[in-house]
C-alpha positions, 0 to 999 in steps of 0.5 A: 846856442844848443841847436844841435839839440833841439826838437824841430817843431810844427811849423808855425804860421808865416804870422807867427813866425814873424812876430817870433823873430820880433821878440828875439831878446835877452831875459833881462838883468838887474844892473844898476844902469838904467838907461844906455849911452854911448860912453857906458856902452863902451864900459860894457864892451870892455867888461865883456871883453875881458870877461869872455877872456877869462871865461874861454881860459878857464871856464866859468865856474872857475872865474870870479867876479874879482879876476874880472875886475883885475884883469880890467883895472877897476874896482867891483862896484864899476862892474855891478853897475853894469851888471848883477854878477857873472852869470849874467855877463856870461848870459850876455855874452852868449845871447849876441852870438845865439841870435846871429846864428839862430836867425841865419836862415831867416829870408826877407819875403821879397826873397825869391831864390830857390829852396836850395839856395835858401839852405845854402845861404843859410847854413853857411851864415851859421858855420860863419857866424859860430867861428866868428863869435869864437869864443862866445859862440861856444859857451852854450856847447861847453857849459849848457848847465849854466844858464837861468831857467829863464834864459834856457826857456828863450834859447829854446823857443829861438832854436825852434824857430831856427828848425822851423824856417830849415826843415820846410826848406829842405823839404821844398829842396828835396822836393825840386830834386836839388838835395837827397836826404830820407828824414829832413829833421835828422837830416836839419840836426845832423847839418847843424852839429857840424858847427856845433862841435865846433867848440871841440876843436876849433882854434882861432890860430890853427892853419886854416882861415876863417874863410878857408874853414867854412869853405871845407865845413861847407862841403862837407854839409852839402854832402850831409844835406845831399846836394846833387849838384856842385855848389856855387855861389849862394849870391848866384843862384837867384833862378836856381 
């Protein structure tokens, strides 16, 4: 994911913006499998499970491509049918999670709630979604130097499009009174590294749940972000 590190672009064209949601996909690997089915679709989701596993225990560079075939009973040509190699298994399982947290502020046009309760809504699918892609969610953050060039380029141009639909609403909230903030970029960077340092800390069996954690996240974030008043149920601010 890497958003906490990425710099906010002018905001596009509602066009642009648009067609730039529509090209979300992963740069393409060069498996054998040609065509999907529901039986090899379940292939692939066993590979990936036993390979984030493996990834999330001892990290990438110290997995092979043998653990992977071990840990799932198989033989490595049933894994290269599937897949090139590691990387792009590791790139798969990045890419699921990138999307669902980079298109958290993503809003139907017949959307007609509030700048603020956009901010709120959005923000806090993007605390949801990072803990509940753990640990996939966090590989970007661990090890950001893995990644092809070419998958970097594509995370990027999604991050952007993230910054570009949050900035302007913030600016729009602050704009109606509803949030208090000096520079709505650092500001948008700022709210973002709070579940981007997630993968610092974060463990799936600590003493919180995952709704008890985003709630305490999402706190502090409206404090980040300035909110000036108690923050309700995004689902209840329709007239704001």
């Amino acid at each position: 994911m890497g958003i906490t590190s990425a710099t906010p672009h002018k905001p596009a064209s509602a066009q642009g913006q648009a067609e730039s949601a529509l090209r979300v996909h992963l740069p393409p690997g060069t498996g054998r499998q040609r065509a999907a089915t529901q039986g090899t679709d379940v292939q692939r989701e066993r590979i990936l499970q036993a390979a984030a596993q493996l990834f999330a225990a001892q990290g990438y560079a110290n997995t092979t491509m043998a653990q992977i075939v071990r840990a799932l009973g198989v033989t490595k040509p049933f894994v290269y049918y599937y897949f090139r190699d590691k990387l792009e298994i590791f790139e798969t399982l990045s890419w699921g999670p990138t999307v669902e947290c980079l298109t958290s502020m993503d809003f139907p046009p017949e959307d007609t709630r509030c700048a603020r309760a956009k901010v709120m809504d959005g923000l806090e699918r993007l605390i949801r979604a990072t803990i509940a892609n753990f640990p996939c969610a966090f590989f970007p953050y661990r090890e950001p130097q893995v990644y092809r060039p070419e998958y970097v380029a594509e995370q990027k141009r999604i991050a952007h499009h993230f910054y570009n639909q949050l900035v302007p609403l913030l600016e729009e909230a602050k704009r109606d009174g509803d949030l208090d903030f000096d520079d709505p970029k650092i500001t948008a960077l700022a709210a973002c590294s709070l579940p981007g340092f997630l993968y610092s800390w974060y463990k799936p069996d600590g003493r919180y749940s995952i709704d008890d954690l985003v709630d305490k996240l999402c706190v502090l974030t409206w404090r980040l972000i300035g909110l000036r008043q108690p923050a309700r149920n995004p689902e209840q601010q329709e007239g704001c």
